[in-house]
N, C-alpha and C positions, 0 to 999 in steps of 0.2 A: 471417565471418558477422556480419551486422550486426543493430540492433536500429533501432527509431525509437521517441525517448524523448521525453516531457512534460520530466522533470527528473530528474536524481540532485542526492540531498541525501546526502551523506558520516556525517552525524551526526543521530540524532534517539532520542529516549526516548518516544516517543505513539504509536509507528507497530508496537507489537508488544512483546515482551518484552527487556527490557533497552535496551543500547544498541546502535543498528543501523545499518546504511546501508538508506537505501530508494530505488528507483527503480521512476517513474511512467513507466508504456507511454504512447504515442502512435496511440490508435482502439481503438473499441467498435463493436460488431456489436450490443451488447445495451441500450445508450441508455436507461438505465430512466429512466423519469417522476418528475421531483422530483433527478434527479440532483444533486451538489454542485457536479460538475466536469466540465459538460458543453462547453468549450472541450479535455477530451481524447479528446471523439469521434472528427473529422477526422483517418483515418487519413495524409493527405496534408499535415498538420501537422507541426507537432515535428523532431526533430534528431537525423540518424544518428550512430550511435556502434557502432563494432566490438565485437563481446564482448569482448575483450582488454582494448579500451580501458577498458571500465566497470572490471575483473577488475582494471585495476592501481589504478583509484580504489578499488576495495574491499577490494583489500591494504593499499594506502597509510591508509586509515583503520581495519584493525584495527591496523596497528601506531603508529599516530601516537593515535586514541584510545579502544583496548580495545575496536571493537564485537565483542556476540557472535553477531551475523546477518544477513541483508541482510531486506528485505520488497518485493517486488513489488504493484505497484498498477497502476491504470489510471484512464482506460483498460481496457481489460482483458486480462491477462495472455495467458491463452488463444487472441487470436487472433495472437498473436508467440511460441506455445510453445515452438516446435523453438529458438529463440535464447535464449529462458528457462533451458530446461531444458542446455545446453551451460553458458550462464551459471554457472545453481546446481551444478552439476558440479565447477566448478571451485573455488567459493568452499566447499564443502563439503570438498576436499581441503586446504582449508588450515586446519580444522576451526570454521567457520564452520554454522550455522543459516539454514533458509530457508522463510519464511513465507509464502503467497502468497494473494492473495485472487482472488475469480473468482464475475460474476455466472451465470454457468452452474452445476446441481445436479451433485456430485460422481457421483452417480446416472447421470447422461445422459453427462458424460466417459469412464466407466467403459465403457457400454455404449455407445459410438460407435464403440467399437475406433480411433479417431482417435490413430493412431501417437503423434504430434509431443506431442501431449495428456496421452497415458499418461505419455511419456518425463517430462513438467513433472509430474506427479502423483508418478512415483516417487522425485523427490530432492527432493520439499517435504514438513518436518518437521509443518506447522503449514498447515491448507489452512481458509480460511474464506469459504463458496459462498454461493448464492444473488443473485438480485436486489435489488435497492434496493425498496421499498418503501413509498412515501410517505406511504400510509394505514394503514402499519404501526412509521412509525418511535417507535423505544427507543433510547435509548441508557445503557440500566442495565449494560449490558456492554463490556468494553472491546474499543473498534476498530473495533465495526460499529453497521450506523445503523438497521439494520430489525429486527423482533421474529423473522421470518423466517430472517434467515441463524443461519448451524450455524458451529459449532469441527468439523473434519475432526483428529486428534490420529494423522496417518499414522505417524507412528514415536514410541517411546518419550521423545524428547528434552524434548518438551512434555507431556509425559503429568501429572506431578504437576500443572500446570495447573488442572487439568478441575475438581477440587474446591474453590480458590481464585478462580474469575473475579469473583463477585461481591465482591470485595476487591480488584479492581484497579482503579480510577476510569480515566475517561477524561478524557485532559487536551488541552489545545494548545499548539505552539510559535507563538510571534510572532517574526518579525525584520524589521529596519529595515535595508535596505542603505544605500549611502553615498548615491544617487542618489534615495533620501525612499521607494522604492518601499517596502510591505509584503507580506510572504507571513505565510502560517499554513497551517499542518498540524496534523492530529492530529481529533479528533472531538468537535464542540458545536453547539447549539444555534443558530440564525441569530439570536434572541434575543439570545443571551450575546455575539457578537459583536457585535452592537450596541450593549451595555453597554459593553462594553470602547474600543470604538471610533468611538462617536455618542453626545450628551449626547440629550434625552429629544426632541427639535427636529431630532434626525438630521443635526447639525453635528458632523465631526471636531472632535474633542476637541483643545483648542491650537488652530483653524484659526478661530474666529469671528469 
């Protein structure tokens, strides 16, 4: 069973609670307007990868660096569920946590009887719905970018959570591979990266 993936990152502290592996799908059906990451629409993009194959990346970094869960992104999760949800199957037997987010309302997956759909809703601990919302975006909460999306709290693991969110910031990773490229993950401001990353003239910072 295979998946097509944006990216796996092995290690990340922004992408959910504690420390996680997260992997980004490859295609959206639901495209929202204002999106961030709208180069992981084209389902006909990105990079297959076996479940197994992800499943030993995401062994190999709980035991290499303590993550306590993996997080699915997109893209969007939901229309690759049936490989998702095998995926989370597995990493949850090795007592791992599984967070998924999904611009569709938990509501309408519920009521589509859509097998493959169900099966990913029943082994994610932590389900966070909704569309992106561009004339709604907040980010006072961690992880999501519209005033719109919901915490889903499907099993007790993330339950203490609920009363705690506004006490968890949202932050970002930066990293510099050897080849000069940059990535970041995690949830800000298009602002803030600018700050960080263009002087006031929208010149990389070091580059003038």
């Amino acid at each position: 069973m295979k998946l097509t993936i944006h990216r796996f990152l092995p290690l990340t502290t922004v992408e959910g609670p504690g420390k996680r592996a997260c992997l980004w799908v490859q295609g959206c059906s639901i495209r929202c307007k204002g999106c961030a990451v709208p180069w992981t629409w084209d389902k006909n993009k990105g990079e297959e990868k076996t479940v197994q194959e992800l499943f030993i990346e995401i062994e190999k970094s709980k035991r290499e660096n303590g993550i306590e869960g993996v997080t699915f992104l997109g893209g969007e999760p939901f229309d690759q569920a049936l490989p998702l949800a095998k995926l989370a199957s597995m990493v949850k037997e090795i007592g791992l946590t599984v967070m998924t987010f999904t611009g569709y309302l938990y509501e309408d997956i519920v009521s589509s009887n859509n097998k493959e759909q169900i099966e990913l809703l029943k082994v994610t601990d932590l389900l966070i719905d909704g569309p992106f919302v561009k004339e709604k975006i907040d980010l006072s909460r961690p992880w999501i970018g519209s005033s719109n999306q919901r915490y889903h709290f499907l099993t007790s693991r993330y339950e203490h959570l609920r009363d705690q969110l506004s006490t968890i910031p949202n932050r970002i990773e930066v990293r510099l591979s050897p080849d000069g490229s940059i990535s970041v993950n995690g949830m800000a401001m298009l602002d803030s990266l600018g700050e960080i990353f263009f002087d006031e003239e929208y010149e990389i910072k070091g580059k003038k």
